[in-house]
N, C-alpha and C positions, 0 to 999 in steps of 0.2 A: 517444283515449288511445294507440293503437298511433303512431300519427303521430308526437305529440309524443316518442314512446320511442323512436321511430326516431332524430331528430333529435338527442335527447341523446347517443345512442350515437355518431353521427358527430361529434357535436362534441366529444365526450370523447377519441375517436380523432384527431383533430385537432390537438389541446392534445400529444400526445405527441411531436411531431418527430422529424427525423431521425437515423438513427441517425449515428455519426459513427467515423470508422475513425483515431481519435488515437494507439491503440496495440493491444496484441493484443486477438484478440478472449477471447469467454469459454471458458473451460477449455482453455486452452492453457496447457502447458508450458514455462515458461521459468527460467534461474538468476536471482535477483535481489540475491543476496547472498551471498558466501566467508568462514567467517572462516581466518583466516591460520595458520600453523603459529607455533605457540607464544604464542598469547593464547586466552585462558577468555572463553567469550559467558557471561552471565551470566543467568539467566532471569529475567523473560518476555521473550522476543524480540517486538516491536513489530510490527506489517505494517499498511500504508497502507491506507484504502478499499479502493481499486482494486488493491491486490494487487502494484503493481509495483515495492514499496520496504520495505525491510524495515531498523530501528534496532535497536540491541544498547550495551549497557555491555560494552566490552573488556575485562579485567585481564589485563596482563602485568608483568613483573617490576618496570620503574617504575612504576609506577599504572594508574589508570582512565582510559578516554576512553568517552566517547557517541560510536558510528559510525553514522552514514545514508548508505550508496550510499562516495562518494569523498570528504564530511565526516565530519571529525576534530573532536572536542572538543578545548581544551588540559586538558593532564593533569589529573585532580581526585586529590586525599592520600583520599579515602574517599567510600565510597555511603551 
């Protein structure tokens, strides 16, 4: 019984991989989104899985846009 429970444990630990260093690690501090002088973020501000992207409804004085990172929605007349 201890055998076989060894065995699973190693393979279970196995099944795990590498970890991989794609972008920061965890609980790091970083900005991931500004919003601009003279537009209204609109609540709830969205955030990716992984924390490194962050989407908002704009309002400014022509209309609404959906912003994620450096994409712009084209304008929408109402939410």
């Amino acid at each position: 019984m201890r055998r076989s429970l060894a065995i699973l444990v190693l393979a279970l630990a196995a099944c795990q991989g590498l970890p991989t260093s794609s972008g920061p690690g965890p609980f790091t501090e970083h900005l991931i989104a500004t919003i601009p002088e003279g537009v209204d973020a609109e609540a709830p501000i969205s955030f990716s899985r992984d924390g490194l992207q962050a989407a908002f409804i704009a309002r400014t004085s022509d209309g609404c846009r959906a912003v994620r990172g450096t994409w712009r929605s084209m304008r929408l007349d109402a939410l």
